[in-house]
Kinemage of the C-alpha trace (Angstrom):
@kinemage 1
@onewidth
@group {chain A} dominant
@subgroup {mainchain}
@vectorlist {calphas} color= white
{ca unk a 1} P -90.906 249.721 17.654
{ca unk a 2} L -90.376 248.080 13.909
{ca unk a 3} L -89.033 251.449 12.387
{ca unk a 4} L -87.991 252.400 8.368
{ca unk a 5} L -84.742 254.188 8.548
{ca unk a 6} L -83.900 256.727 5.352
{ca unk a 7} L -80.602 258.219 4.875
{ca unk a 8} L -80.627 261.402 2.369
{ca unk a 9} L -84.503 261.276 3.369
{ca unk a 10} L -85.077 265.600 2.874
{ca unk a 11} L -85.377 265.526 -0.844
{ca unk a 12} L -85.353 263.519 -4.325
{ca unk a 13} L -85.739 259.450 -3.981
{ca unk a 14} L -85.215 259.725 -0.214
{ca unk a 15} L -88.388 262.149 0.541
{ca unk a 16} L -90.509 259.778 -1.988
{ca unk a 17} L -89.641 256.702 0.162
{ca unk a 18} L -90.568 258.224 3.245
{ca unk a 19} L -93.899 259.239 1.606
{ca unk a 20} L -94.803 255.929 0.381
{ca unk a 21} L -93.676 253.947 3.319
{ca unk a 22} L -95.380 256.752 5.226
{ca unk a 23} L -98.995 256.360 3.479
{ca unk a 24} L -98.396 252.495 3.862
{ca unk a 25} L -98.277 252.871 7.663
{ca unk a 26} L -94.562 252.386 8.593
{ca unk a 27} L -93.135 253.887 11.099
{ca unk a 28} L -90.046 256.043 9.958
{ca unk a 29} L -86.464 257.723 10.990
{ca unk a 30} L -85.568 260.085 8.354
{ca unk a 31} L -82.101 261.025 8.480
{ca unk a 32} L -80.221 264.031 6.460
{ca unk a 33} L -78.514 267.057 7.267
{ca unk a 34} L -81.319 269.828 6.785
{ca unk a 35} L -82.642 269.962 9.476
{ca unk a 36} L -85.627 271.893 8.614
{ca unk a 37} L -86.409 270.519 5.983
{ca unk a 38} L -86.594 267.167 7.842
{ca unk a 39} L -89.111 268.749 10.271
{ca unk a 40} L -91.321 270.604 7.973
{ca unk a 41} L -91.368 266.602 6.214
{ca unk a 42} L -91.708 264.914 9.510
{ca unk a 43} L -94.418 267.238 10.441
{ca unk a 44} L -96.660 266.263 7.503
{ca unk a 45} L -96.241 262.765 7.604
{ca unk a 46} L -97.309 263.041 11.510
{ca unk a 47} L -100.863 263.653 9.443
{ca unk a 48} L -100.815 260.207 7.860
{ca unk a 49} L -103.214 257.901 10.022
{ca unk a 50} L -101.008 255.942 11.783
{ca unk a 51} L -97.728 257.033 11.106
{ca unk a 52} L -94.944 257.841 13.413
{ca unk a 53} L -91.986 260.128 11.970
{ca unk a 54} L -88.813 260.865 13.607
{ca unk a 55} L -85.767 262.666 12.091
{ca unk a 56} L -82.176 262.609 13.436
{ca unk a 57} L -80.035 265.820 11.531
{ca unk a 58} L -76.910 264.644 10.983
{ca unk a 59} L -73.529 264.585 8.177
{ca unk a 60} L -73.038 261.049 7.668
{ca unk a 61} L -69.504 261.527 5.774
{ca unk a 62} L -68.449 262.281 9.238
{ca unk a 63} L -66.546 259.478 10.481
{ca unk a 64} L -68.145 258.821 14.042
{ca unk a 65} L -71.492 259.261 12.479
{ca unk a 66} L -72.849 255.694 11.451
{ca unk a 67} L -72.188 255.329 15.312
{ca unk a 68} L -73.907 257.789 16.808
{ca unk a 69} L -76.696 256.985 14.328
{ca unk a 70} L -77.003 253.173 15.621
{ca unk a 71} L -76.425 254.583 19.150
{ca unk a 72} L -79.298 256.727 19.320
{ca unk a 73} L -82.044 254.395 17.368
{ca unk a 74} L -81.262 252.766 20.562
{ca unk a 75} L -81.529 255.050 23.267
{ca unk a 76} L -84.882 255.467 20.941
{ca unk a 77} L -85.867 251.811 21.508
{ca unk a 78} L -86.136 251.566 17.761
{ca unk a 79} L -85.930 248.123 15.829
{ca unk a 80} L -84.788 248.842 12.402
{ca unk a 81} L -86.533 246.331 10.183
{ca unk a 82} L -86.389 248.169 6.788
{ca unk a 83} L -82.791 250.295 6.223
{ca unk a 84} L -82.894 252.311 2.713
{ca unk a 85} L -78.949 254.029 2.111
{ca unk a 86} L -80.014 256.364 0.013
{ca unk a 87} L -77.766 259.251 1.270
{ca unk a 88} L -74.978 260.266 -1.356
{ca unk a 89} L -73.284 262.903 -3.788
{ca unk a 90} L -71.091 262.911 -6.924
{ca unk a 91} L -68.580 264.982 -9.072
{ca unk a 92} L -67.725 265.641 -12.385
{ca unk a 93} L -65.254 267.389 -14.067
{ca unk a 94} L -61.150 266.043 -14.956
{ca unk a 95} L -59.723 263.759 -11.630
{ca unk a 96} L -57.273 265.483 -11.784
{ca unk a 97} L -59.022 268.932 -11.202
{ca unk a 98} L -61.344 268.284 -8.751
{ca unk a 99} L -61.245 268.899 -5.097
{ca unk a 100} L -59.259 265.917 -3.598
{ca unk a 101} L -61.390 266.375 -0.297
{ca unk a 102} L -64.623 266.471 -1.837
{ca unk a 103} L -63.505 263.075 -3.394
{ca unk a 104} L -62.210 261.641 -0.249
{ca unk a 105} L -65.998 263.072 1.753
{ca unk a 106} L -68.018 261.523 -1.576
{ca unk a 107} L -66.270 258.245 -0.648
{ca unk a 108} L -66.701 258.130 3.057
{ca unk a 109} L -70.407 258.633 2.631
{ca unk a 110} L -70.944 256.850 -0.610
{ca unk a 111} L -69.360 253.868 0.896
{ca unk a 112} L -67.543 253.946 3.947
{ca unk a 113} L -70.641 255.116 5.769
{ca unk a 114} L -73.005 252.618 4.002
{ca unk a 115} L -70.741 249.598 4.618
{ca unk a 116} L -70.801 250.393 8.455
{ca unk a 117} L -74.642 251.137 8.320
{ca unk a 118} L -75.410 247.918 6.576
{ca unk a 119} L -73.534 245.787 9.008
{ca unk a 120} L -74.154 247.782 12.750
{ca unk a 121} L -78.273 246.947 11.278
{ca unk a 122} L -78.184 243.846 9.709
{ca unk a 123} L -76.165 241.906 12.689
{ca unk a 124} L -79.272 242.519 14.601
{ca unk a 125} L -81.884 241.532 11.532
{ca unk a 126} L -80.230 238.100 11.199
{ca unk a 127} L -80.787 237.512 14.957
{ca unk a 128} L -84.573 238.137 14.534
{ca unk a 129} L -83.820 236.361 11.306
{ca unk a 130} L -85.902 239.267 9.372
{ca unk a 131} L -85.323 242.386 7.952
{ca unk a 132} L -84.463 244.300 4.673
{ca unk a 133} L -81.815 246.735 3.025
{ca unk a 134} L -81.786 249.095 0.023
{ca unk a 135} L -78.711 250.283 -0.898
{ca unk a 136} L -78.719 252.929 -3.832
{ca unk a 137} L -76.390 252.554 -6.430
{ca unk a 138} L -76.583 253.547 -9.828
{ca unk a 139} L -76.796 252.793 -13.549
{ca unk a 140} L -73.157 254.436 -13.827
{ca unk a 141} L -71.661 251.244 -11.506
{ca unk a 142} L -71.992 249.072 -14.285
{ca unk a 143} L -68.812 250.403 -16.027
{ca unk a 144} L -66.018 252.828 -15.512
{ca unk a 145} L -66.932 256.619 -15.855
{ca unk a 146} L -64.728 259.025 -17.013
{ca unk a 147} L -65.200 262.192 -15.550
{ca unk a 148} L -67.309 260.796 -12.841
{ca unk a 149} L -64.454 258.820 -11.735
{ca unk a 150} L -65.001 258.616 -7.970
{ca unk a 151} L -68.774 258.682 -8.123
{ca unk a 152} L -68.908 255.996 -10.406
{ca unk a 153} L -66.763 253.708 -8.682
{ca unk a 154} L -68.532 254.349 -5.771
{ca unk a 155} L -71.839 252.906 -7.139
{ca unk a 156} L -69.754 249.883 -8.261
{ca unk a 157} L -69.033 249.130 -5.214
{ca unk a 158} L -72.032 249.840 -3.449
{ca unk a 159} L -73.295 247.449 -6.621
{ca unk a 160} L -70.949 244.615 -5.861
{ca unk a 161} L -71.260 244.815 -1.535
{ca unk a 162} L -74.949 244.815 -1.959
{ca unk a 163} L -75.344 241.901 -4.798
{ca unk a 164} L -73.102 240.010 -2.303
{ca unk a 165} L -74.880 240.328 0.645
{ca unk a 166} L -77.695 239.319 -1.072
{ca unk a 167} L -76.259 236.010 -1.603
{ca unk a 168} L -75.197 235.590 2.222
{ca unk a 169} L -77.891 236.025 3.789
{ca unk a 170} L -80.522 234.218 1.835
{ca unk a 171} L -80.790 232.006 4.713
{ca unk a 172} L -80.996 234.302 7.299
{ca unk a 173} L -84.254 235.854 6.025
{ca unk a 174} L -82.552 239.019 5.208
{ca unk a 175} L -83.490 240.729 1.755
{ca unk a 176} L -80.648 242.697 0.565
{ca unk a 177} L -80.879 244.943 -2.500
{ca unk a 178} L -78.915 247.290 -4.755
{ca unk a 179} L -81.037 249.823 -6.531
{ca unk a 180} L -79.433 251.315 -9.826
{ca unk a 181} L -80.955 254.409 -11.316
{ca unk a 182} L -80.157 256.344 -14.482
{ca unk a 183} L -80.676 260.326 -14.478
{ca unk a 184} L -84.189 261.117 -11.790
{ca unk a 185} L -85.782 264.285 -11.730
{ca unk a 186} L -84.545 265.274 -8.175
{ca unk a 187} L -82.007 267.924 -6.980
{ca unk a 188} L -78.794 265.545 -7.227
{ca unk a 189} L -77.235 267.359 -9.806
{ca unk a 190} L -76.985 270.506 -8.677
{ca unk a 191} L -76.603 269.597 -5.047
{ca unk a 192} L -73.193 267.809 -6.410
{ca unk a 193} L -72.938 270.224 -8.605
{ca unk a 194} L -72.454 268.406 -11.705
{ca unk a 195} L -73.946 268.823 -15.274
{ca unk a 196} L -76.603 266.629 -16.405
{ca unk a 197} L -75.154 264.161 -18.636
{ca unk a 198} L -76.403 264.646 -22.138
{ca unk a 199} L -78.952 263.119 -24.541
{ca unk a 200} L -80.067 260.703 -21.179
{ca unk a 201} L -83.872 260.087 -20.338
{ca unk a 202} L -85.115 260.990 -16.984
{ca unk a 203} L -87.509 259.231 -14.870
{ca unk a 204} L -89.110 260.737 -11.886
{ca unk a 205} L -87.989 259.879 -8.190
{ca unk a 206} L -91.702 258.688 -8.125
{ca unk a 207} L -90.950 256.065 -11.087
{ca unk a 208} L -87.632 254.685 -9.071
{ca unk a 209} L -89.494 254.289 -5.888
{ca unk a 210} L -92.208 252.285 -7.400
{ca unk a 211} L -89.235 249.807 -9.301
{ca unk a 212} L -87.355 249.058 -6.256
{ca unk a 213} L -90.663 248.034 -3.811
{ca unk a 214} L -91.124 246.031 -6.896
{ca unk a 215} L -88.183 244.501 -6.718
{ca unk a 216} L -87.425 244.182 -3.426
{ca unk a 217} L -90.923 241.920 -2.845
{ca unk a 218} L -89.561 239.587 -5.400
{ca unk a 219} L -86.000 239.023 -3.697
{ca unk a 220} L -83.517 240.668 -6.110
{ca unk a 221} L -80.428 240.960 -5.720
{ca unk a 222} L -80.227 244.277 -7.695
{ca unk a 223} L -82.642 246.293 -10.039
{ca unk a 224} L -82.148 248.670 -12.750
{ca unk a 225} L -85.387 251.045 -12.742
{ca unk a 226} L -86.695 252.158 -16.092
{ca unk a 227} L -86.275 250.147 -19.310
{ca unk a 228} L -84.019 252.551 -21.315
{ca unk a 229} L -81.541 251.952 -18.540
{ca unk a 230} L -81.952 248.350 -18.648
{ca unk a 231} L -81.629 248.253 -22.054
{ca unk a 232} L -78.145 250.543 -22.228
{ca unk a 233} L -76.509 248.704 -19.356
{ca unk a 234} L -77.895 245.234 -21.197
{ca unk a 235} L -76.003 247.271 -24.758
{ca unk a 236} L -72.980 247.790 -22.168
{ca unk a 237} L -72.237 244.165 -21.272
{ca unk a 238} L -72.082 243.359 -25.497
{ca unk a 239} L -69.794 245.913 -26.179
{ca unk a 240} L -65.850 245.661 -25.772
{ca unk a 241} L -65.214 247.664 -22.051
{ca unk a 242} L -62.691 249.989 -24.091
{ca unk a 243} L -65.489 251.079 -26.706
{ca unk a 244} L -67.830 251.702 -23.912
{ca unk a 245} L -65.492 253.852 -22.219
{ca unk a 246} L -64.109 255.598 -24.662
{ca unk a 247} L -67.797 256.350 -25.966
{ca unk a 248} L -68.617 258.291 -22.754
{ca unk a 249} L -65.173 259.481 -22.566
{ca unk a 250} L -65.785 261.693 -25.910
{ca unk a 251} L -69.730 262.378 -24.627
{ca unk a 252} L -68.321 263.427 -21.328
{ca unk a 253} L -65.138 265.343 -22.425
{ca unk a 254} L -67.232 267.569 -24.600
{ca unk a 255} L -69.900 267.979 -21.361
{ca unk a 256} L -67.271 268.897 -18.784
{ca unk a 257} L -65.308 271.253 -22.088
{ca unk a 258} L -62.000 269.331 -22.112
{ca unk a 259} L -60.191 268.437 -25.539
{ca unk a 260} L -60.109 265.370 -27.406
């Protein structure tokens, strides 16, 4: 069964792709580690005419989970056609500070866990020489963040992997895509638990949806959803790197309360 598989699918952008795949008649595996609330969102999409939701519960910063994951699709007998990584956290605060742990978890999900997701379901997709992948990134992996060190270099590589797969397989009939939003109303925040950054506009999870279907259809490599963020990562690239980061240094320092 040709099957949409969501990581991160129980709230915020995940939950609004599994809604509008859902009312667009794709079958779906939603995958996060609330398990109630993955029922309870199962359980309503199972009203959509013609829809057929599934849910595994799991931790994917576990290290064996990517496995068990690609394991049980196919005890399942599902065919993955459409894989969106949404499933990810951040920090913020002085490197030095944080939890070391948390850092190390935020990577092995952020990227460790999407690398080996993207590549246990795309070896399949370029045998049936069809398929597509969403990997969600973020506006902040266009340059160095302080005091969203690890998260932000994170997205840049989730940024860079995905951009590159895009190129290789082209000819394979595989559509590979990074998605890069800026601040989304959703629950990120204070499931990281990390301040909103300052003086940022906000689009809803509805908004970021819409951009990357958008984008995906026309083959890009990567898309930046809403036009403020376009425009400040656009601002980014004309600037010298050390005035951009010293700019959100000073925005961040005073954000997190460190001193100049």
């Amino acid at each position: 069964m040709n099957t949409t598989l969501i990581t991160g699918a129980s709230s915020g952008i995940g939950e609004v792709f599994a809604r509008r795949l859902a009312a667009g008649g794709h079958s779906l595996l939603l995958v996060a580690r609330s398990e109630e609330k993955l029922i309870n969102l199962c359980n309503e999409l199972g009203r959509i005419k013609s829809t057929r939701a599934q849910y595994v519960a799991m931790d994917l910063s576990e290290r064996d989970a990517p496995a068990r994951l690609f394991e049980e699709t196919q005890k399942r007998g599902l065919e993955i056609d459409f894989l969106i990584n949404n499933a990810g956290f951040g920090s913020m605060g002085d490197f030095a500070k944080l939890d070391p742990q948390r850092e190390l978890d935020m990577i092995d999900l952020n990227v460790r866990s999407l690398v080996e997701l993207t590549h246990r379901f795309l070896v399949p997709m370029r045998e049936r020489k069809s398929g597509s992948i969403i990997n969600v990134a973020s506006t902040a992996g266009f340059q160095p963040v302080p005091f969203m060190a690890t998260y932000a270099a994170t997205k840049a590589f989730v940024l860079s992997f995905s951009e590159a797969l895009w190129e290789e397989n082209r000819p394979h009939g595989v559509k590979v895509m990074a998605l890069c939003p800026g601040v989304t109303d959703t629950n990120f925040f204070e499931a990281s638990r990390m301040q909103r950054p300052p003086a940022r506009i906000s689009q809803t999870a509805a908004d970021v949806v819409d951009t990357a279907l958008r984008g995906l259809a026309r083959g890009k490599s990567s898309v930046i959803s809403g036009w403020t963020n376009f425009l400040m990562v656009e601002s980014e690239r004309l600037a010298p790197r050390s005035l951009v980061l010293r700019t959100a240094g000073m925005v961040l320092r005073k954000t997190v309360g460190g001193k100049e």
